[in-house]
N, C-alpha and C positions, 0 to 999 in steps of 0.2 A: 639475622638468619635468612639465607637464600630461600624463597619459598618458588616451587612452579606456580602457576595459574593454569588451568586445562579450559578447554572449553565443555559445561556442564552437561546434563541430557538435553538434549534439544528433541528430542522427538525418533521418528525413523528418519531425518534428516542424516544424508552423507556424502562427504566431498562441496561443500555451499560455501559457493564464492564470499569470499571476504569483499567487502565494497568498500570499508572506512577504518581505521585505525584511528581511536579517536585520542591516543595517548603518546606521548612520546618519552623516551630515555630520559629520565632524572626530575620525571616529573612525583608528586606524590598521591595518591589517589586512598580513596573510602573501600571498605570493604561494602559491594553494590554499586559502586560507580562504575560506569560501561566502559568497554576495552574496546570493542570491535563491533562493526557492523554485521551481519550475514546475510545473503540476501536468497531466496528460494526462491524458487518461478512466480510464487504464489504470495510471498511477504516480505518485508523483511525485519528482521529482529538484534537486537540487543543485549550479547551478553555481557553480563558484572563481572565485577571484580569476587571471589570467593573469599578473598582476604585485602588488609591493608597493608601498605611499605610505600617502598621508593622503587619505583621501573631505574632497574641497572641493563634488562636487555628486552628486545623485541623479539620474536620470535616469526612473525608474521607479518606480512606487510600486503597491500590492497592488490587482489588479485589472484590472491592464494586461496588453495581449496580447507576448507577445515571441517573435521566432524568430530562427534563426542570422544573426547579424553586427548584433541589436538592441543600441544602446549602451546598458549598465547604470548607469555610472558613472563620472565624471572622478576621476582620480589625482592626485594631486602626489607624484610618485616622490623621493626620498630622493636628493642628488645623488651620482653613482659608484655609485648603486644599478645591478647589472647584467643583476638580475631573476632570480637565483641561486634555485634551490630552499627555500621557505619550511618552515612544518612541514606535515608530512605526519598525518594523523591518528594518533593515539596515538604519534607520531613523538618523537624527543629536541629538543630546544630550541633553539634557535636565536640567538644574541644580540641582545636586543633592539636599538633605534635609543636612541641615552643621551638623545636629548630625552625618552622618556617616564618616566625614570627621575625626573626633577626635574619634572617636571608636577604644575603645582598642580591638585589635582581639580576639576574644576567641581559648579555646586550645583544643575544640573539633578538629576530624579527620573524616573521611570517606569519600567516591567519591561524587560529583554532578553527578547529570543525566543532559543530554543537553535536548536542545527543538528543532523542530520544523526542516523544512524543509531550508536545507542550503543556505547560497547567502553573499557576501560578505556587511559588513559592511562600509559605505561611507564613515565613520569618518575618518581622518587625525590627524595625530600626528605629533610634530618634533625629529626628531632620536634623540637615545640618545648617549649617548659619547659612544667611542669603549672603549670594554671590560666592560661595564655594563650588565646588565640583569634583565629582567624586573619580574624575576623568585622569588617570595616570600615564603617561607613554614612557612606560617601562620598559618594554621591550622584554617584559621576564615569561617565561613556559610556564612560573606558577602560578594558580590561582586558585579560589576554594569559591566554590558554586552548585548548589543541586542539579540534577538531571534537568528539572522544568527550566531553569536558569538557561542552562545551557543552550536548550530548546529554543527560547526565546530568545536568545543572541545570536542563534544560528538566521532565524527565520527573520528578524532586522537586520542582520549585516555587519553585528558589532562585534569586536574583536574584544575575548575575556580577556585576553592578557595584556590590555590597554587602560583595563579599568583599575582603580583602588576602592576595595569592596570597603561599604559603612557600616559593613554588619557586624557580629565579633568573631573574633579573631579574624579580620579581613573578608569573611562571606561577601561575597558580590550578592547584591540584593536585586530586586527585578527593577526598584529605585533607582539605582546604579548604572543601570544598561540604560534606560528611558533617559538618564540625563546625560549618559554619554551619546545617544543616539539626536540628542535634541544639541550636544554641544558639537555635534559635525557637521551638523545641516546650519547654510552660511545664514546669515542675521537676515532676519526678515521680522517684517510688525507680526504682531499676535495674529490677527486675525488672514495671514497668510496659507499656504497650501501645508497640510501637517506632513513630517518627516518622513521619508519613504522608507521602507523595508526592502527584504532580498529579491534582488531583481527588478527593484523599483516600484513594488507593489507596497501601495500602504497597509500601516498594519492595521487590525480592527481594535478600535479602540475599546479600552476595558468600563463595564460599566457594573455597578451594585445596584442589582436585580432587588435587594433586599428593602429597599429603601419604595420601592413599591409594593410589594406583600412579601406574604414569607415561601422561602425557595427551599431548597433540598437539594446538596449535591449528589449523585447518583454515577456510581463508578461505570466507566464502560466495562463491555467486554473485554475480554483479553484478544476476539478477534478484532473486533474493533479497533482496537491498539494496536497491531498488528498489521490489521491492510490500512486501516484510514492516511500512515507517511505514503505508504507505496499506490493507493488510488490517486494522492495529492502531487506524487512525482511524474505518473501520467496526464494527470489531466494538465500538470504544467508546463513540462515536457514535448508533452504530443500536440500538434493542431489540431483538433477534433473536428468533423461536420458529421453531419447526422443526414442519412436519408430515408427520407419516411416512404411505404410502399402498399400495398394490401395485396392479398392475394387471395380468388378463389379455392376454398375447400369445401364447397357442397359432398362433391361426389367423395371426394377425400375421407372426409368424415365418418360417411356413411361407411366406409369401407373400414375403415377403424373400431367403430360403433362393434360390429362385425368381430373382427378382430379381439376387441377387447374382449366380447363375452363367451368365448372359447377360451384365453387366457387366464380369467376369472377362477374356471374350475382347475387352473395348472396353476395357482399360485400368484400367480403376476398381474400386471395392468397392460394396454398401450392405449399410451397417450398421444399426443399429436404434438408432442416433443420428438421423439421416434423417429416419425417420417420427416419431423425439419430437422433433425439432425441429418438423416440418410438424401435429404434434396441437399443441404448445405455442401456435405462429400463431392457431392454432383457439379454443384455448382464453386469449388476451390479445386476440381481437377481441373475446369474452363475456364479461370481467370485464376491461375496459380497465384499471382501479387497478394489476393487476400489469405493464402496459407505460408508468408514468407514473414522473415523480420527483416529490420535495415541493421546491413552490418554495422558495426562497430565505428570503422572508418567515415562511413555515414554516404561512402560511395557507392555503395553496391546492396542489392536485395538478394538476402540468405534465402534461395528456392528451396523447400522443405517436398521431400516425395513421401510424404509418409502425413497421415492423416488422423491427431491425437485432437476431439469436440471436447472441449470445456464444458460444464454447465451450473448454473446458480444454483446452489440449495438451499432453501432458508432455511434454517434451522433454530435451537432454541437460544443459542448462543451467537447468533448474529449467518454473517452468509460465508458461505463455504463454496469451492471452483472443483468437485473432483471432477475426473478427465477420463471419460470415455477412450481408451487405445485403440490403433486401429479400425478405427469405426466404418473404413474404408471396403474392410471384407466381412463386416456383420450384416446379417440382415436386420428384417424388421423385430422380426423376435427374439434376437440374442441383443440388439440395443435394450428390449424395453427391459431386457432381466439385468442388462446391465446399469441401466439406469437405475430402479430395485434396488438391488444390493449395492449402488453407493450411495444414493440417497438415505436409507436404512443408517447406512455406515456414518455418514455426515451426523444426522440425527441423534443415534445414540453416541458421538462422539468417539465412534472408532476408523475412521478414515487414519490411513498407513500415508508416509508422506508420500511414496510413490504414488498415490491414487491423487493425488494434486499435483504433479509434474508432468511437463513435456507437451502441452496443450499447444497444438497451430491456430484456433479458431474457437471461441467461447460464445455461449449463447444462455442469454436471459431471460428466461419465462415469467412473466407477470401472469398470464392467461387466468390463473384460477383467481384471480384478486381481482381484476379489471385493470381499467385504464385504456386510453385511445391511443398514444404512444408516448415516447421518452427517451432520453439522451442515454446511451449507457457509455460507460468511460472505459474507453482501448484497456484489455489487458495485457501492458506491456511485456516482453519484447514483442507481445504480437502484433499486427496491424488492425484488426478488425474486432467486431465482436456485433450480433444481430442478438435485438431486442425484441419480444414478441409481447403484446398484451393481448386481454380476450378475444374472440371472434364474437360476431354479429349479423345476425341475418340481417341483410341492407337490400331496399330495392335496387334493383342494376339495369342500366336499358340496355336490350339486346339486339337494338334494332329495329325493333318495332313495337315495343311494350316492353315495361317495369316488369322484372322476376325475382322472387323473392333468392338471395343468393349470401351462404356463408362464406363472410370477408374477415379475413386474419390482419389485424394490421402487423405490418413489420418494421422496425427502425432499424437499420444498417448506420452502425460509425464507423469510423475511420481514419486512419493516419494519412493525411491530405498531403505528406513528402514522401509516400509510397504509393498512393491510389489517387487519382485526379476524380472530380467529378462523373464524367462521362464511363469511366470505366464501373465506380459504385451504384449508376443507374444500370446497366447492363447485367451484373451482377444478382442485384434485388429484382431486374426484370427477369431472369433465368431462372433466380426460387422460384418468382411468382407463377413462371411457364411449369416448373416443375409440377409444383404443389395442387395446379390445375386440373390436374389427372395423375392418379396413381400408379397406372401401366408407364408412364414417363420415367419412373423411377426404376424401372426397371432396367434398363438400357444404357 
């Protein structure tokens, strides 16, 4: 039976590029096993399969926009299949369909792409005799492996449909890829450099925490799971440097101080988030590079005229980017209400996906928590992102005596094949000019 596959609710997500197609034509898949990648300004996610069969067509392919009820892919459901719970990631096994038991491999070639966010797979196998290997060069599209499997043969560089899995009915075990990965790397004594992973980065070696006290696995988040692939793609992606700066807000402050306690009786706060969102505006109309991305071609910087500040909310459920719009024609007072009602919104878990898109320039507030400074990691496609922890009264010599004076420290990163040194010192000095005096802001 021909079945669709649609793509499920995803949220107020619509039109979100496809980035991976992780299935091809004639393969067989679990119902919960991932079809496609989608990727938002702000994450990107993995949808399953809603049922099991055999991909007869694709419907999609990387590049394409898709939103809720987009058909993925035609089925051919297995018949008296009832669409019964497939495996679940790191899940136990499932009995396979006996046609793929006897399937002659075919002599196609090319890499798989892995899925989904790493974790090891629970299944158990019995060893196999010494001097086998579980290493097949098949060359067949089929294979039967969980999510976490997958993950992890993506992140070493091993190709599934190389291996002959030891587990039953053919499961590729995490065994499996480890001795494939150890049988590609050329002979060397034991005590040599261990196997590399993707990109040439060794993997971390697994170890049983148990065998020193007792441990407790602890699910993440769902945002956790969510941004932790697409933080891991920028931070490996992007060249990062980090410029550390401080800036005068004595007077600043005081003027906020101010500010604020008027605000109080109307509802709202401001914070000194506010005025470094409304200096940062200031200072990405004077060095446009940090409100740009790099094109796609990788030649040219996409100049953006329109001015959409990120900001971090922590929340209870891990951290959230909503996106102050136009912050460009706001003042001080419609940032801080705007800040307010999405900070609220993050919190109680009502943030709309719109209120997470379209961001030029992001900014992270430690301030109420401490800290002196720290790295924050580009939120790609963007170039930049400024990091801010507490302020501190610090003596300052002014030339002729120590004055007591509030210093903000600020960390500025950076995509180093879009912004050179020279131009993120200029930058970070122009907040710090701004931030200096509050009438500057005005101008």
């Amino acid at each position: 039976m021909a079945t669709e596959v649609k793509v499920p609710d995803i949220g107020d997500f619509d039109d979100v590029p496809v980035v991976s197609v992780l299935v091809a034509v004639g393969d067989t898949v679990e119902k919960e096993d991932p079809l496609i990648e989608l990727e938002s300004d702000k994450a990107t996610m993995e949808v399953p399969s809603s049922h099991a069969g055999k991909v007869t067509e694709i419907k999609l392919s990387e590049g394409d926009s898709a939103s809720q009820g987009t058909v993925i892919l035609i089925l051919e459901e297995a018949d008296g299949d009832s669409g019964d719970e497939g495996d679940a990631e790191g899940g136990d096994d499932e009995a396979e369909p006996e046609a793929d038991e006897a399937e002659t491999p075919k002599t196609t070639g090319g890499s798989q792409e892995g899925y989904g966010d790493g974790g090891q797979d629970n299944q158990s196998a019995a060893p196999e005799p010494a001097g086998t290997s579980s290493v097949v060069d098949t060359g067949s599209s089929k294979f039967h492996a969980s999510p976490s499997i997958r993950a992890f043969a993506r992140r070493v560089d091993v190709d599934l449909r190389r291996i002959n899995g030891s587990g039953r009915k053919g499961r590729i075990l995490r065994e499996d890829v480890e001795k494939a990965l150890q049988s590609a790397a050329p002979s060397q004594p034991a005590a040599a450099q261990p196997a590399q992973g993707g990109m040439g980065i060794p993997p971390i070696p697994e170890v049983d925490f148990s065998k020193f006290g007792p441990v407790e696995n602890v699910e993440m988040s769902r945002i956790q799971k969510i941004s932790g692939p697409a933080l891991h793609r920028s931070w490996l992606n992007i060249p990062h440097v980090t410029h550390n700066e401080s800036a005068d807000i004595t007077e600043l402050d005081k003027y906020r101080k101010e500010l604020d306690t008027q605000a109080k009786e109307e509802g709202y706060r401001v914070t000194l988030l506010s005025f470094v969102i409304k200096a940062s505006v200031s200072a990405l109309r004077k060095h446009w590079q940090f409100n740009s991305s790099i094109h796609p071609d990788g030649d040219k910087l996409i100049r953006k005229d329109f001015y959409n500040i990120g900001f971090a909310a922590d929340t209870p459920n891990g951290l959230m980017v909503p996106v102050i719009k136009d912050a460009d024609r706001k003042g001080i007072e419609q940032i801080s209400r705007d800040l307010l009602e999405l900070s609220s919104a993050a919190r109680e878990g009502k943030l709309k996906g719109d209120d997470m898109k379209g961001a030029t320039f992001t900014i992270s507030s430690l301030g109420g928590i401490g800290g002196t400074s720290f790295t924050p990691i580009v939120n790609a496609p963007e170039v930049a992102i400024l990091g801010l922890t507490r302020s501190s009264m610090t003596p300052v010599w002014d030339g002729s005596e120590f004055q007591p004076r509030n210093m903000l420290p600020m960390s500025l990163s950076y995509d180093h094949r879009a912004i050179d040194g020279a131009l993120a010192a200029r930058f970070a000095a122009h907040l710090k000019y701004l931030l200096g005096d509050v009438r500057r802001l005005m101008l």
